[in-house]
C-alpha positions in Angstrom: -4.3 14.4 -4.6 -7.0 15.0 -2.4 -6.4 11.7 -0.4 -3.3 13.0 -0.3 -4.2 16.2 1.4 -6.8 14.7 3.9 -4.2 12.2 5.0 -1.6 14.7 5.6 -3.8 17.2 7.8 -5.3 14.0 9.9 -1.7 12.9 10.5 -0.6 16.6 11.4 -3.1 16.6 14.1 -2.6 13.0 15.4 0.3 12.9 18.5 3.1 10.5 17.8 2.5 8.2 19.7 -1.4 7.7 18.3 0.1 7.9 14.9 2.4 4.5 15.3 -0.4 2.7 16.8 -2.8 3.7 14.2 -0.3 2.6 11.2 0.0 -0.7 13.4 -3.5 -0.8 12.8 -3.5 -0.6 9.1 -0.7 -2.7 8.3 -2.4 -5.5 10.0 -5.7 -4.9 8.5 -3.8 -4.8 5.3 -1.8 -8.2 6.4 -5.2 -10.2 7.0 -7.0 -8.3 4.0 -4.2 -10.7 2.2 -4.4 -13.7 4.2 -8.4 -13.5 3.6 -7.6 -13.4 -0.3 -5.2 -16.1 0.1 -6.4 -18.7 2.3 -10.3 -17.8 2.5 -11.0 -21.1 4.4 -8.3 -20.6 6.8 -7.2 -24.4 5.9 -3.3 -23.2 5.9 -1.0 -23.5 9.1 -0.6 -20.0 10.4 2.9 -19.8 9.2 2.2 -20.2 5.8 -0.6 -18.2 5.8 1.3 -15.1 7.3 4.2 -15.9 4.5 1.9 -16.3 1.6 -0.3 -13.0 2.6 3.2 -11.4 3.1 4.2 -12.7 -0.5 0.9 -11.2 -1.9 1.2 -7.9 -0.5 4.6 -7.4 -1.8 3.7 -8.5 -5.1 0.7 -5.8 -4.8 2.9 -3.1 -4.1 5.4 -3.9 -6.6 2.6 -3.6 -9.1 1.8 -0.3 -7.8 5.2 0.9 -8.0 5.0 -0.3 -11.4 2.2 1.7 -12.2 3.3 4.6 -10.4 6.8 4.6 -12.7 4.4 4.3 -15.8 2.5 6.9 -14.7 5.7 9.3 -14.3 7.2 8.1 -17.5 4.3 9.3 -19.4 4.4 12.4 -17.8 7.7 13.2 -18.3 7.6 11.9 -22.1 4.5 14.4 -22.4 6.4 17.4 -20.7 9.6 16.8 -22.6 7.6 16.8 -26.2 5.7 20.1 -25.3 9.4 21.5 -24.2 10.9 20.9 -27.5 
């Protein structure tokens, strides 16, 4: 939650067009973090590379969605038995 908050007042004080270049920024950082993990050597052509790296990162946020629908389940079982 408090990421959460911090994130939100940065963005409210960043102009627009700052804030696209910025999240350029970090999707590429994130893009390479997964290339790195991938292909630490850097052996692969640069197209397979960028379409394995693109592979991982949906697979990581997948899991995260994952974990994130777990997370709400649990919640809402919890609420629901304290309800009733």
């Amino acid at each position: 939650m408090r990421g959460s908050i911090a994130a939100n007042t940065r963005w409210s004080k960043t102009p627009a067009a700052e804030r696209r270049r910025q999240a350029d920024r970090g999707q590429n950082a994130l893009q390479e973090k997964f290339a790195a993990e991938i292909d630490p050597d850097n052996k692969l052509s640069s197209e397979d590379r960028a379409k394995l790296a693109a592979n991982a990162l949906r697979a990581h946020m997948q899991r995260l969605a994952l974990k994130s629908a777990k997370a709400r389940r649990t919640e809402t079982a919890y609420v629901m038995r304290d309800a009733g």
